[in-house]
N, C-alpha and C positions, 0 to 999 in steps of 0.2 A: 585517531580520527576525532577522538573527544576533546582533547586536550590545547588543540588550538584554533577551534571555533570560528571562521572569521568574524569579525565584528559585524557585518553586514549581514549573515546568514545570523548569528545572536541576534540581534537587533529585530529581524522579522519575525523569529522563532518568540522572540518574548510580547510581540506584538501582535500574535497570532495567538496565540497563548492565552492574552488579557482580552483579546475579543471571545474565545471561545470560551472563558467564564463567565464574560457578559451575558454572550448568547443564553446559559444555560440558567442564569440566575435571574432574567429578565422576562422570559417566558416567550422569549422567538418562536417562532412557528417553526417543526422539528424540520421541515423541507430546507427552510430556511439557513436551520445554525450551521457553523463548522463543520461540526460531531467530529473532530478528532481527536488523535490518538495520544495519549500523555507520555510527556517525555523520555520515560522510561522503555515505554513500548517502542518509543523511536530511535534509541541507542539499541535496544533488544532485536528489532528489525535492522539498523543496521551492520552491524556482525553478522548476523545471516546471510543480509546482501555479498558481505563482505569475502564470507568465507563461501562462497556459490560456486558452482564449477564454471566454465567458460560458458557461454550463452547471453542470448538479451538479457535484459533486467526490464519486468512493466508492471506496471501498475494500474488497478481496475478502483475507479472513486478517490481524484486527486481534491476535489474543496477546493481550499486555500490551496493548496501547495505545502503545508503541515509536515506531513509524512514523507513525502517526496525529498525535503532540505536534507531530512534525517537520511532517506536511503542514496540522495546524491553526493553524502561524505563516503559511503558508500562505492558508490560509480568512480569518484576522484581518486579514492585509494587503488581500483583494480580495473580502471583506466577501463570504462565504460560507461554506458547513456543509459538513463529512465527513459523507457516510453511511458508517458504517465495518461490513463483516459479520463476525460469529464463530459458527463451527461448534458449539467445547467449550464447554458451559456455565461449567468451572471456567474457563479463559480466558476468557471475557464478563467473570465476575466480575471477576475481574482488571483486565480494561480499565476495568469499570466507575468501582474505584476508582481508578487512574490519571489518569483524567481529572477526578474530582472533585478528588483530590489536588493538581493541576497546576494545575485553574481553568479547564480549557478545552472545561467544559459545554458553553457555549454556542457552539462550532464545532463541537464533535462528537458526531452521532449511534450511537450503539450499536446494532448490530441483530443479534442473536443466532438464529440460524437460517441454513440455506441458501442462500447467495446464487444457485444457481442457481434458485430459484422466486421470488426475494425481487429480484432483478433486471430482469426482465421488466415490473414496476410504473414502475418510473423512466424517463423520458425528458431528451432533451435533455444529452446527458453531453458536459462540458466535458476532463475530466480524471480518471483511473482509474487506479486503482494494485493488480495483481495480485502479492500473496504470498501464495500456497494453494500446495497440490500441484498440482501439473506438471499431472497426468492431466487434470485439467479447466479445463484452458487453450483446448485447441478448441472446448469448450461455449461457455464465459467468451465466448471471442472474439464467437461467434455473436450470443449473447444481446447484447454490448456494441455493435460497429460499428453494426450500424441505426438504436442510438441516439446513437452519436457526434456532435457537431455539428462542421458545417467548422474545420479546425484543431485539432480536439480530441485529445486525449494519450492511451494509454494507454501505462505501466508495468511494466516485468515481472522482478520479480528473480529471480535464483539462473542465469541462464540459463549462465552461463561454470560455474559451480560443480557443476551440477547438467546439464551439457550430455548424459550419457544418457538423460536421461529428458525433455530435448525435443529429442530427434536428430531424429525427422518431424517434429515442429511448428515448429522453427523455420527450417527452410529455406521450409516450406510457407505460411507468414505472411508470411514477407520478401518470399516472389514474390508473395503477394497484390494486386492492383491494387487494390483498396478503400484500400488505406494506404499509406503510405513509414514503413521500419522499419530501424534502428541497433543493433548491440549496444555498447553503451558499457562498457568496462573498467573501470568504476569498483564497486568491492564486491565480490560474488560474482556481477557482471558484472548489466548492466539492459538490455533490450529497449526503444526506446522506439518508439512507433507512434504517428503525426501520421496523421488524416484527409483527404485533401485537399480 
């Protein structure tokens, strides 16, 4: 998946990349910046996509389209589609062109609105990858598990980074019996939750 890149998904990925250091070093307003995920966590997210059982693939907080490139080498190896959700319209935009930019229309869904009303539609979910605000993770969770299918993945960045603001949720997921759940050190730290 790594190893041959297309130029066109490099190309955006490194462009995306030099604005989100912009963002962070220039004093963008937080609503504002990228906030995504660094490289590492996007090859580490995609092997997970990668190795997922059969099911959707979605994603909750697409930005740029960032994350999305990573889990759509993903989609192309096991011949599947991101549904990707965004909130801000000017972010949608954003992703929009990213993805055209990159060439990887055709694995990635755009879905600009809500995902909590916009999730409940979907079944069958193989593998999910949360990067939204914290606060609605326990919803997220809700809404996702039922539809999980045995073996299936979910996602969760910022968890080390960000550990105030899921001090009750994340001890309260890990004792979950519905799932077996990890914090992996890898980024600004990822949550992963396997189905049993």
């Amino acid at each position: 998946m790594f190893h041959t890149l297309p130029p066109a998904l490099a190309e955006r990925m490194r462009v995306l990349e030099a604005r989100d250091a912009a963002d962070r070093a220039d004093g963008t307003a937080h609503a504002e910046r990228l906030r995504q995920i660094p490289p590492v966590t996007g090859k580490f997210l995609a092997i997970l996509a990668a190795s997922a059982p059969d099911g959707e693939a979605v994603e909750v907080g697409t930005s740029a389209g960032y994350s999305a490139l990573w889990l759509s080498l993903a989609c192309k190896a096991t011949n599947r589609r991101l549904a990707t959700h965004e909130l801000s319209p000017a972010k949608a935009a954003l992703a929009r062109e990213t993805f055209r930019l990159a060439g990887v229309e055709q694995y990635v869904e755009l879905l600009q609105g809500d995902a909590l009303t916009l999730l409940p539609g979907r079944s069958r979910l193989g593998f999910c990858f949360l990067d939204a605000e914290r606060s609605l993770l326990p919803a997220l969770f809700e809404i996702i598990i039922p539809r999980l299918v045995a073996g299936g993945l979910i996602a969760v960045d910022n968890v080390i980074s960000h550990a105030s603001e899921v001090a009750d949720f994340l001890p309260a997921i890990t004792a979950d019996p519905r799932l077996d759940c990890v914090v992996v050190p890898i980024g600004s730290g990822v949550l992963v939750c396997r189905k049993p």
